[in-house]
C-alpha positions, 0 to 999 in steps of 0.5 A: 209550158203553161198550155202543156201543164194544162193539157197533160196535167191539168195545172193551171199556172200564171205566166209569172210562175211559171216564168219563175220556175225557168228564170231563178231556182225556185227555193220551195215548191208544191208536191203538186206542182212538182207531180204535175211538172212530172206528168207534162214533162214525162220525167222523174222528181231525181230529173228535176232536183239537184240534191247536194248532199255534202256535208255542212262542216260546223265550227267547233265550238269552245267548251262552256266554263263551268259556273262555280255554284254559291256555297252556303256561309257557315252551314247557318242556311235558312231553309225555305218555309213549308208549303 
């Protein structure tokens, strides 16, 4: 595989990643990485990924209480000085 992403696409991978590539689902990968795979392989991006697509159920959540707000005592609130 690394000679033929030489060959065909000019990439030069260690033998280690590309050893990865075949041994585990790599979580990221390089767009150039991936072109290059494209090229030496004469494949599509769609052969190469598995997209899942089912929709993540989330927990419903419980409503927030609602804090009940300070009431001023005797309507004798002191208002803040001017600036």
């Amino acid at each position: 595989m690394r000679r033929l992403l030489a060959e065909k696409a000019s990439l030069e991978l260690s033998s280690a990643s590309v050893s990865a590539l075949f041994t585990k689902e790599p979580s990221q990968v390089k767009m150039t990485t991936l072109a290059a795979l494209c090229t030496a392989l004469e494949c599509t991006p769609n052969d190469l990924i598995e997209v899942d697509t089912t929709p993540v159920e989330r927990p419903v959540a419980p409503p927030r209480p609602v804090a009940d707000l300070p009431q001023a005592a005797s309507g004798r609130s002191r208002s803040m000085p001017p600036l």
